[in-house]
C-alpha positions in Angstrom: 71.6 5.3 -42.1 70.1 1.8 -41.2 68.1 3.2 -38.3 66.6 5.8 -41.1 65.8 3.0 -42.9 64.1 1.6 -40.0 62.6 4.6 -39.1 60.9 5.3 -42.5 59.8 1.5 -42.1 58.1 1.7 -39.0 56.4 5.2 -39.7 55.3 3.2 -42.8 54.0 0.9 -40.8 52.0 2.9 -38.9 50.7 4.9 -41.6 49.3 1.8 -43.0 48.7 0.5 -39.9 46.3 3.7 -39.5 45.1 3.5 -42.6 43.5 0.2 -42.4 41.6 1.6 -39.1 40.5 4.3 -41.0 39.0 2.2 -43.8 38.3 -0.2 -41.7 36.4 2.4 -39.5 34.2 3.8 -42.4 33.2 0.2 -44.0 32.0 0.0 -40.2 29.8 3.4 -39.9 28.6 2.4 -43.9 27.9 -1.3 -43.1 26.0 -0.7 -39.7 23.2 1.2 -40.9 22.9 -1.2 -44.2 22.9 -4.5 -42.1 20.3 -3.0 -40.2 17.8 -2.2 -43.0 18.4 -5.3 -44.7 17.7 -7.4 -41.3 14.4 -5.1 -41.3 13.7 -5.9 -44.9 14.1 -9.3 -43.9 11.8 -9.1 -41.2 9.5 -7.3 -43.3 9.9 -10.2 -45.7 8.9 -12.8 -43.3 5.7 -11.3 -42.1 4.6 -10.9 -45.5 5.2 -14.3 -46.6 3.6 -15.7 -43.3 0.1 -13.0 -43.9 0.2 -14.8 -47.7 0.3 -18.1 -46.3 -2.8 -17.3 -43.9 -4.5 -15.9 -46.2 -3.8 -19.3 -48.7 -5.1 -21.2 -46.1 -7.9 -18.8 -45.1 -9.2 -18.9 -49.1 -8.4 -23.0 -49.3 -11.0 -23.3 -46.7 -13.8 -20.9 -47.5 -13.2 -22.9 -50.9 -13.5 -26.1 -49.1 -16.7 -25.2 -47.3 -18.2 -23.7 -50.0 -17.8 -26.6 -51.8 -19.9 -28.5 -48.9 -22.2 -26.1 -49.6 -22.7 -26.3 -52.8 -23.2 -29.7 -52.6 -25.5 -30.0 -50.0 -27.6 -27.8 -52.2 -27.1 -29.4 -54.9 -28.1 -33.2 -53.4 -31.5 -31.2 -51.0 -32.3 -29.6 -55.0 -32.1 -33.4 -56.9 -34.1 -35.1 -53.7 -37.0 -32.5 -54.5 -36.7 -32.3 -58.3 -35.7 -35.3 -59.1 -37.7 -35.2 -62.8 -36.5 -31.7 -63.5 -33.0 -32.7 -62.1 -32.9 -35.6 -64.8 -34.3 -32.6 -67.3 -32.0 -30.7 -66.3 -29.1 -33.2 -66.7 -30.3 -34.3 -70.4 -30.3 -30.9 -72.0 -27.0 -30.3 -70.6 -25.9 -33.5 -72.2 -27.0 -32.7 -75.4 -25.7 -29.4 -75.3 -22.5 -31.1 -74.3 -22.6 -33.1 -77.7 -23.3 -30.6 -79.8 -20.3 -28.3 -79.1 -18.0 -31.7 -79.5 -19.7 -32.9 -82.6 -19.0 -29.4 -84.2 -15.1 -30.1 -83.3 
């Protein structure tokens, strides 16, 4: 009777012992395939954060030398108008107070 018991025990054993491949073996052939897509969705990730950063950069310095631009023009148009510059400055001024005066 004790070697039945011993028996059934190991058989039990090895049933579970078997089971656990089993599961074990079909987390595996689930989890392959899903670790791959999320290491390409992480991949994917990256190289669109890195095109989002060059093109921050790419805007922050046609901003920059626009800016130059702009300023240069802005200094060459006040050297040649200087009168209508000054003109130009006053009736934005007064402009200027009107809008806050009406606040």
């Amino acid at each position: 009777m004790n070697d039945n018991l011993t028996a059934v025990k190991a058989n039990a054993t090895a049933l579970s012992n078997q089971a656990k491949d089993v599961v074990e073996d079909a987390a595996n052939a689930v989890a392959a395939p899903v670790a791959d897509k999320v290491k390409e969705l992480q991949k994917d990730g990256y190289a669109a954060i890195d095109k989002a950063a060059d093109t921050y950069h790419d805007v922050q310095e046609r901003t920059v030398k626009a800016g130059a631009r702009a300023a240069v023009a802005t200094d060459a148009f006040v050297q040649e108008n200087p009168w209508r510059s000054t003109f130009i400055a006053g009736v934005i001024g007064v402009l200027a107070g009107v809008i806050i005066t009406r606040r």
